[in-house]
mmJSON file of the N, C-alpha and C atoms, coordinates in Angstrom:
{"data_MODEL":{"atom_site":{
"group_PDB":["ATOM","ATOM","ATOM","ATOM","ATOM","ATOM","ATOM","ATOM","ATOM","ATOM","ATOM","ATOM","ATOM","ATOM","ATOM","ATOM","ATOM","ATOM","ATOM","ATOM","ATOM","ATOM","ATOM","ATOM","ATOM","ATOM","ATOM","ATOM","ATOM","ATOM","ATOM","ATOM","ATOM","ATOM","ATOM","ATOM","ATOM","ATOM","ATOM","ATOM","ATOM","ATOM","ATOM","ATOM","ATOM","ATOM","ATOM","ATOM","ATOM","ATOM","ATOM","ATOM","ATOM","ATOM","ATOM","ATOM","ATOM","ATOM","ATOM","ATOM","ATOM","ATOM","ATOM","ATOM","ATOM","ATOM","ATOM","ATOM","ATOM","ATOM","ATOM","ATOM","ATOM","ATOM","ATOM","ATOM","ATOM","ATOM","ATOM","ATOM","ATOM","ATOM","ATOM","ATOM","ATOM","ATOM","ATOM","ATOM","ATOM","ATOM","ATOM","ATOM","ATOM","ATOM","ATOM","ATOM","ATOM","ATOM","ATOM","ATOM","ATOM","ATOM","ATOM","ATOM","ATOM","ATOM","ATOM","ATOM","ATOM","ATOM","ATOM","ATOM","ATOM","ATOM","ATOM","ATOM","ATOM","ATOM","ATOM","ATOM","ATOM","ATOM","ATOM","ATOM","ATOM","ATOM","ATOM","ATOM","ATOM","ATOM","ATOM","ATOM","ATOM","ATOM","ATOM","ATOM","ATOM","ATOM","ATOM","ATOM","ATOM","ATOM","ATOM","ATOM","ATOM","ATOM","ATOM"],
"id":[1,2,3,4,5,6,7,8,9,10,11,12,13,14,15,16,17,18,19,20,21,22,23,24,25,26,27,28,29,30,31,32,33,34,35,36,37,38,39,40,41,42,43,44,45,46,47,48,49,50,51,52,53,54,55,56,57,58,59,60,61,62,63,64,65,66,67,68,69,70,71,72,73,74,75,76,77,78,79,80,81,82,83,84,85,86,87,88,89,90,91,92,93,94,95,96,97,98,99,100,101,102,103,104,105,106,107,108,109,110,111,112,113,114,115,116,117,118,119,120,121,122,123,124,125,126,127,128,129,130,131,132,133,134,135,136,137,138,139,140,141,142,143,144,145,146,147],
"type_symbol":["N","C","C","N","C","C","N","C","C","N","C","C","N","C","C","N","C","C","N","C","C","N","C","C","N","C","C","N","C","C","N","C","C","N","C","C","N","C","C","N","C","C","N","C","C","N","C","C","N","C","C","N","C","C","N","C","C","N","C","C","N","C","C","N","C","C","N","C","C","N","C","C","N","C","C","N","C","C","N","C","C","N","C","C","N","C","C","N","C","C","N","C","C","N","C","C","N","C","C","N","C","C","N","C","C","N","C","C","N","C","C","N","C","C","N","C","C","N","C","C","N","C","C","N","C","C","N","C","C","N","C","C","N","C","C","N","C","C","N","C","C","N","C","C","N","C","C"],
"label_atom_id":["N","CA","C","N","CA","C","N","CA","C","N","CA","C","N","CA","C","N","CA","C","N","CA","C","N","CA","C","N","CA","C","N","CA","C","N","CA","C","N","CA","C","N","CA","C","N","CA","C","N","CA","C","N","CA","C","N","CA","C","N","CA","C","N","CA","C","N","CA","C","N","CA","C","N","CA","C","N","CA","C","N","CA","C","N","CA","C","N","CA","C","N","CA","C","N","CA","C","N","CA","C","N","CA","C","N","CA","C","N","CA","C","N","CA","C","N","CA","C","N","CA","C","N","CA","C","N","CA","C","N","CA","C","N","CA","C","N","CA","C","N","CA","C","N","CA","C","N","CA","C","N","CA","C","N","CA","C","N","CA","C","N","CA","C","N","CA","C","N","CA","C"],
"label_alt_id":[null,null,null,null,null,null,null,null,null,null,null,null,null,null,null,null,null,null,null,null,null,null,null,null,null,null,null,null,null,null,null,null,null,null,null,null,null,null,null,null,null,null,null,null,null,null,null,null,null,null,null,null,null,null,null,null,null,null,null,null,null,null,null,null,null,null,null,null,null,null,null,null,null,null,null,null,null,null,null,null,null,null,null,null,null,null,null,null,null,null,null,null,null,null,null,null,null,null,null,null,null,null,null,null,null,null,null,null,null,null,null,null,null,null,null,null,null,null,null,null,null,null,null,null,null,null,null,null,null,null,null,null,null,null,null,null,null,null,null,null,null,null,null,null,null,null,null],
"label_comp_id":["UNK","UNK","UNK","UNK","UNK","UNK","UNK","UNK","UNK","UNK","UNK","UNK","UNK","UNK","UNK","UNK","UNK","UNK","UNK","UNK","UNK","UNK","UNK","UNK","UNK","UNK","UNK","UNK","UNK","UNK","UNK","UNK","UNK","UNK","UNK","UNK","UNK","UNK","UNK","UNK","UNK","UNK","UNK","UNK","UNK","UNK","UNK","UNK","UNK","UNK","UNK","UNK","UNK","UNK","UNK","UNK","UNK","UNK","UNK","UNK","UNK","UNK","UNK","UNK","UNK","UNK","UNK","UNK","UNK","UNK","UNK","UNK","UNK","UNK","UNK","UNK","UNK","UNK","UNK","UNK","UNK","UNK","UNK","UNK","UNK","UNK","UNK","UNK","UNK","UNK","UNK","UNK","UNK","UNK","UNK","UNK","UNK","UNK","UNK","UNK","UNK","UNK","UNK","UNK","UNK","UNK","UNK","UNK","UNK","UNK","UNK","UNK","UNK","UNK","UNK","UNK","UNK","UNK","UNK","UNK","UNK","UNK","UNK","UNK","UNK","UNK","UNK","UNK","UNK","UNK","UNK","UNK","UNK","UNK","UNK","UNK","UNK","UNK","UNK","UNK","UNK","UNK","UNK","UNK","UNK","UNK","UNK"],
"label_asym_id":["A","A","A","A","A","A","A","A","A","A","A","A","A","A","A","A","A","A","A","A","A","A","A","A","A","A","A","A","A","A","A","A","A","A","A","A","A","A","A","A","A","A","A","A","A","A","A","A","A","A","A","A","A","A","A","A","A","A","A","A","A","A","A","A","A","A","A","A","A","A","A","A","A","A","A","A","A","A","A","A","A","A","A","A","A","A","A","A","A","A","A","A","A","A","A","A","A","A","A","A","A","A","A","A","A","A","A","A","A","A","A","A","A","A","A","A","A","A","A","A","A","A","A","A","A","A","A","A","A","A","A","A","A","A","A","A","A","A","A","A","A","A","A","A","A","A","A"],
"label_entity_id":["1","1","1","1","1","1","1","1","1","1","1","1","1","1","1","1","1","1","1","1","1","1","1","1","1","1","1","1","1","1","1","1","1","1","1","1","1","1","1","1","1","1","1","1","1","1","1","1","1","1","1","1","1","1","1","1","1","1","1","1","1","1","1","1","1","1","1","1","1","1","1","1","1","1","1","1","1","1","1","1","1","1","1","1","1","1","1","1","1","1","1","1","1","1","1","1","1","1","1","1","1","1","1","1","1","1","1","1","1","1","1","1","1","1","1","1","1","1","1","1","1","1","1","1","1","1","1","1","1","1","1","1","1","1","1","1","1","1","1","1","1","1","1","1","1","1","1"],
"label_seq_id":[1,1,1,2,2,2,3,3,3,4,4,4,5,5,5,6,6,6,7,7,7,8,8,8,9,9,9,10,10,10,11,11,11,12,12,12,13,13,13,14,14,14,15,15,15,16,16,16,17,17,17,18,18,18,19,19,19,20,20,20,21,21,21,22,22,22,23,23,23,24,24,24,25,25,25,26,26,26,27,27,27,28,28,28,29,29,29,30,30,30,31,31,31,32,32,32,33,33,33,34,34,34,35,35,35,36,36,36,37,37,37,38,38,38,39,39,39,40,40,40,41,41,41,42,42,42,43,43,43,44,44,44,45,45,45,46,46,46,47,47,47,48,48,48,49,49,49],
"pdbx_PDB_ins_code":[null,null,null,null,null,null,null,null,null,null,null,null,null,null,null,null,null,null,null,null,null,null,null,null,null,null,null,null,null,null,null,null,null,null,null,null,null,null,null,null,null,null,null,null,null,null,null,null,null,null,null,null,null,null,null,null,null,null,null,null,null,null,null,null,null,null,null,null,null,null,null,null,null,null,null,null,null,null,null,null,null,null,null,null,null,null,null,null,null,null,null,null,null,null,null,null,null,null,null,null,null,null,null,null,null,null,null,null,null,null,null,null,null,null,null,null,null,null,null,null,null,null,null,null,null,null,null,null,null,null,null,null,null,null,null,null,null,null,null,null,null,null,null,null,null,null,null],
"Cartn_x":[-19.94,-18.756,-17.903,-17.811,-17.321,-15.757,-14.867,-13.5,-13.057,-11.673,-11.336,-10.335,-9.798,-9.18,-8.226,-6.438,-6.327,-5.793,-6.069,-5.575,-4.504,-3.558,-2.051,-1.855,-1.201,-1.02,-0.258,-0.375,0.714,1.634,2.099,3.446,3.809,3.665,4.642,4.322,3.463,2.748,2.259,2.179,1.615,0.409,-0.096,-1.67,-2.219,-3.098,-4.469,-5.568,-5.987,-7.731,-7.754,-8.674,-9.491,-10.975,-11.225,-12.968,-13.224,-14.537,-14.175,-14.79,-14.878,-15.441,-16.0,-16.622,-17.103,-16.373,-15.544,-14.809,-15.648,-16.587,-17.197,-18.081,-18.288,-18.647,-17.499,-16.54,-15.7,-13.915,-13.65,-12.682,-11.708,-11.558,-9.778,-9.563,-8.48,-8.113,-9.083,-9.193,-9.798,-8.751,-9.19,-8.623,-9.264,-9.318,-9.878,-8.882,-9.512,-8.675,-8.805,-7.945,-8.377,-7.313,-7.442,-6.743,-5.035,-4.126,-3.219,-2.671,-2.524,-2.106,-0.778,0.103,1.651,2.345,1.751,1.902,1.057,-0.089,-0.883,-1.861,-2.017,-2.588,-3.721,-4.601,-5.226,-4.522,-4.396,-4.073,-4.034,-4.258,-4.447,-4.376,-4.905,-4.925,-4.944,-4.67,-4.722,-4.686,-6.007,-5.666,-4.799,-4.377,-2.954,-3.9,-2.892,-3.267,-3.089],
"Cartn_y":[-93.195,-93.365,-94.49,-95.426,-96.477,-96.873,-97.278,-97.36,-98.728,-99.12,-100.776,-100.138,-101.337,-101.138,-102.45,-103.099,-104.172,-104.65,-105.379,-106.131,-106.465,-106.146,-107.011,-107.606,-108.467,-109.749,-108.281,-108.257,-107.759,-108.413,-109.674,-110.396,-110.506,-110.861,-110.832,-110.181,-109.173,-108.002,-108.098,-109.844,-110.19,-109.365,-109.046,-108.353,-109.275,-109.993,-111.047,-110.933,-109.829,-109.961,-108.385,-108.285,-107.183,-106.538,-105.46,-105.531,-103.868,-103.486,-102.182,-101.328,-100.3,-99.392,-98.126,-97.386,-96.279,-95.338,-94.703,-93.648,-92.284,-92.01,-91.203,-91.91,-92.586,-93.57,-94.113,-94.674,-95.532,-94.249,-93.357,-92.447,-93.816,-93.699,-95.057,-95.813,-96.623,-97.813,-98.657,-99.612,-100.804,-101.904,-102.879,-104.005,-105.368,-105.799,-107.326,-108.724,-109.623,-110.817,-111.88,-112.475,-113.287,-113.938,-115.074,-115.938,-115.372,-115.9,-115.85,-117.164,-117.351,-118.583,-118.664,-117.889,-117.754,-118.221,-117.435,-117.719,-118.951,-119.274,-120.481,-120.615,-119.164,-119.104,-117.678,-117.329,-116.085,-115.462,-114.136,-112.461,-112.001,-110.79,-109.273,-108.464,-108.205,-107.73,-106.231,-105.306,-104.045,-103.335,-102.201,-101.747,-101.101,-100.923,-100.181,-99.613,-99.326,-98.42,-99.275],
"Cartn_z":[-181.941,-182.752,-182.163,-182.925,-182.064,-183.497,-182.392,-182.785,-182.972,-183.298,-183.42,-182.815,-181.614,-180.725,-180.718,-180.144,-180.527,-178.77,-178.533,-177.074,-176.78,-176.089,-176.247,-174.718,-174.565,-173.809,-172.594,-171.297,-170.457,-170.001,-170.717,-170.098,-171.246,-172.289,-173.798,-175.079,-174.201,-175.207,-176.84,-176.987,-178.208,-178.02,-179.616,-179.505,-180.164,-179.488,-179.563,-180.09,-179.852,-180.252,-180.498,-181.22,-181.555,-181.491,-181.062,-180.695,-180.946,-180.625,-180.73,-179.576,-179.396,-178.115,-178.599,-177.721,-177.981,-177.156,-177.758,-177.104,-176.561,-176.439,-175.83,-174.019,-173.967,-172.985,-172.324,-173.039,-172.433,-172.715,-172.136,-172.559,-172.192,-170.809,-170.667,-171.401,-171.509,-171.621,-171.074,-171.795,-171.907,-170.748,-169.849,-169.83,-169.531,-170.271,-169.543,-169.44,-169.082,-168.628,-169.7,-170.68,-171.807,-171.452,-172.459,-172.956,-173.77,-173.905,-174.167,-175.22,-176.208,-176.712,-176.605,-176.744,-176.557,-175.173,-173.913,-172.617,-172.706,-172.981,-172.757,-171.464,-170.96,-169.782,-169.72,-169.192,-168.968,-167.935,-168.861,-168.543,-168.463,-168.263,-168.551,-169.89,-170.44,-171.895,-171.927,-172.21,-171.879,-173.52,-173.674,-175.376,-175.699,-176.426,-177.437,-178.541,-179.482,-180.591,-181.611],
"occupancy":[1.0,1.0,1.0,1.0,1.0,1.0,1.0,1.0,1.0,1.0,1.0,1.0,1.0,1.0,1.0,1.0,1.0,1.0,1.0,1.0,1.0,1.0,1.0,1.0,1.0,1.0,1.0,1.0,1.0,1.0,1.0,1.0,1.0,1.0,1.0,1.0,1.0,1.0,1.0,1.0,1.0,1.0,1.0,1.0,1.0,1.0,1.0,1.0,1.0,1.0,1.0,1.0,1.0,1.0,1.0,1.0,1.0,1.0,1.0,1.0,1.0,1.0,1.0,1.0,1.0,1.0,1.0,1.0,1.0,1.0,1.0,1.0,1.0,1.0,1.0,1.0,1.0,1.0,1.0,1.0,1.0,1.0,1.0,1.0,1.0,1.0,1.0,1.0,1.0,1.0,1.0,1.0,1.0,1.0,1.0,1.0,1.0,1.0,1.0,1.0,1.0,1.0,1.0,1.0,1.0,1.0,1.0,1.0,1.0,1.0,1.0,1.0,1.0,1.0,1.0,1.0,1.0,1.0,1.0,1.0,1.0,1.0,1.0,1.0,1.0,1.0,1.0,1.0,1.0,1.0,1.0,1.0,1.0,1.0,1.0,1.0,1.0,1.0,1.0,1.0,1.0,1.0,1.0,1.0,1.0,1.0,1.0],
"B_iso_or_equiv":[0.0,0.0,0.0,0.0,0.0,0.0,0.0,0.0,0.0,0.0,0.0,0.0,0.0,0.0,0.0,0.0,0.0,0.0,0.0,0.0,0.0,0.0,0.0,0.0,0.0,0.0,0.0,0.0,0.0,0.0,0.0,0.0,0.0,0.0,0.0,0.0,0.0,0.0,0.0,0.0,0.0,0.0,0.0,0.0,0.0,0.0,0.0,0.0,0.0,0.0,0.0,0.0,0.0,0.0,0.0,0.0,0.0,0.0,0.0,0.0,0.0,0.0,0.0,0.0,0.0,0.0,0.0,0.0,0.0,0.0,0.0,0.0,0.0,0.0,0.0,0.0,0.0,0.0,0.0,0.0,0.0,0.0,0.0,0.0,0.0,0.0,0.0,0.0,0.0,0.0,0.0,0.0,0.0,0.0,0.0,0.0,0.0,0.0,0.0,0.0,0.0,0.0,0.0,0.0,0.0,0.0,0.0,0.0,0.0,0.0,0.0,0.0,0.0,0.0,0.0,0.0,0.0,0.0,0.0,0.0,0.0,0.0,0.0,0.0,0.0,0.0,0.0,0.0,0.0,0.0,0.0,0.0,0.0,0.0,0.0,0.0,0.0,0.0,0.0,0.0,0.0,0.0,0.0,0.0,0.0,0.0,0.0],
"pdbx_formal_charge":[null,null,null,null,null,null,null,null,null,null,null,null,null,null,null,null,null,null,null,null,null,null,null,null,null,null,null,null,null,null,null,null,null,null,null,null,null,null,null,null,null,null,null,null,null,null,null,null,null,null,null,null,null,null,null,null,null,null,null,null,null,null,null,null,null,null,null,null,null,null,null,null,null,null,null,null,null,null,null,null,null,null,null,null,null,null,null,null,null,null,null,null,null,null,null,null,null,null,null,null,null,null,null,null,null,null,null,null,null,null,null,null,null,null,null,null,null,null,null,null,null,null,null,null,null,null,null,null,null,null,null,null,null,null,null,null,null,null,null,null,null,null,null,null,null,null,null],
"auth_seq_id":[1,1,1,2,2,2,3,3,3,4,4,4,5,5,5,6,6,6,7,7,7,8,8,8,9,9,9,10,10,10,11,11,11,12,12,12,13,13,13,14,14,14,15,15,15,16,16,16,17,17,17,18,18,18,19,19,19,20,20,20,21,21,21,22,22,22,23,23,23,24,24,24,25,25,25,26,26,26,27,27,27,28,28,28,29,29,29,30,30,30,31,31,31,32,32,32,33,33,33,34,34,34,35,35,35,36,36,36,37,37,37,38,38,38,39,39,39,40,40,40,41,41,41,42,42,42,43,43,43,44,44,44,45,45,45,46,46,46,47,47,47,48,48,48,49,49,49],
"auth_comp_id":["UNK","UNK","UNK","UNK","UNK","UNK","UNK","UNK","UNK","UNK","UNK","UNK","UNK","UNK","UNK","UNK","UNK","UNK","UNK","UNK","UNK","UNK","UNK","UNK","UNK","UNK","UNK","UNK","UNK","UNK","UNK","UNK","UNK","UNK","UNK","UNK","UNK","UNK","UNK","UNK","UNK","UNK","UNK","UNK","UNK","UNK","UNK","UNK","UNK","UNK","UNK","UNK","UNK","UNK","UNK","UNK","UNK","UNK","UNK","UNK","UNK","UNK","UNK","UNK","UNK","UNK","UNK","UNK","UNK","UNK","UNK","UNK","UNK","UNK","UNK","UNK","UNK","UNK","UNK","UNK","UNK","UNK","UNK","UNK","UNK","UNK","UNK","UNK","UNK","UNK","UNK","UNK","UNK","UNK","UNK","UNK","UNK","UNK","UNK","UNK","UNK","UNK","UNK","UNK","UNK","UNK","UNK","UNK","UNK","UNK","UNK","UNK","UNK","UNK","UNK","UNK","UNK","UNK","UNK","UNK","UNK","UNK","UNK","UNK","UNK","UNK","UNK","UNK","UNK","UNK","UNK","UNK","UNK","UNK","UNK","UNK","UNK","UNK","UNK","UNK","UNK","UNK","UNK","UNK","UNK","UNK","UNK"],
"auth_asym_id":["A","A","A","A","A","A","A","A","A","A","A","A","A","A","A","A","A","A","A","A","A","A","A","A","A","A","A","A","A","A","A","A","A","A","A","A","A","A","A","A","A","A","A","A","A","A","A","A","A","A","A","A","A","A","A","A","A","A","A","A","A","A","A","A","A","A","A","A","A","A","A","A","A","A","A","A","A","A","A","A","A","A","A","A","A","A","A","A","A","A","A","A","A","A","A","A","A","A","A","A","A","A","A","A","A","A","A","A","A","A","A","A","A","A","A","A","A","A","A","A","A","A","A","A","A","A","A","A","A","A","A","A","A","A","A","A","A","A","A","A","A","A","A","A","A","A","A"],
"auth_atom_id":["N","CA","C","N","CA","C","N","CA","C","N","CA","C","N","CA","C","N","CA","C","N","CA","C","N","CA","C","N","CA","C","N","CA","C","N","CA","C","N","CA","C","N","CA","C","N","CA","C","N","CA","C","N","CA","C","N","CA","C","N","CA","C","N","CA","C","N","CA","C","N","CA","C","N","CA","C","N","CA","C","N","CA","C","N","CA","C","N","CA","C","N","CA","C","N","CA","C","N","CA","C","N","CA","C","N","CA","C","N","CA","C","N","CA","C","N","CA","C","N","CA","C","N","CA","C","N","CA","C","N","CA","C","N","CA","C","N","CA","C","N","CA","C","N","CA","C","N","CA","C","N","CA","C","N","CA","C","N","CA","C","N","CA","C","N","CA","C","N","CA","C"],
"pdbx_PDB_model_num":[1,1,1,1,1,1,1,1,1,1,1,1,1,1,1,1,1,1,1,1,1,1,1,1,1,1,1,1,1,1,1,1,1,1,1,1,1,1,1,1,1,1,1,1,1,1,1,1,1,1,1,1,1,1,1,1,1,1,1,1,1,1,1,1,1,1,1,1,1,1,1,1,1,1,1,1,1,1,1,1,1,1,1,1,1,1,1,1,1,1,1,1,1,1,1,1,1,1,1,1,1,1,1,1,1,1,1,1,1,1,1,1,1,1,1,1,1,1,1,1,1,1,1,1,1,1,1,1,1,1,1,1,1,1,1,1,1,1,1,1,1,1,1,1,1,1,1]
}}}
């Protein structure tokens, strides 16, 4: 069962990107390091709802 999940920036909490996960495998939060177009730099992205 896999979900859509949306990424938001951890310094100006824009949400960026979207992808999805399998919530049975992956229970936490998600975080990876992307791009930012707002800040203009790579960040920390952390999922939200």
């Amino acid at each position: 069962m896999r979900i859509y999940i949306k990424l938001a920036c951890s310094e100006c909490k824009m949400r960026n990107y979207v992808t999805t996960k399998n919530k049975q495998t992956h229970p936490n939060k998600l975080e990876f390091k992307k791009y930012c177009p707002t800040c203009r730099k790579h960040t920390l992205h952390k999922e939200t709802k």
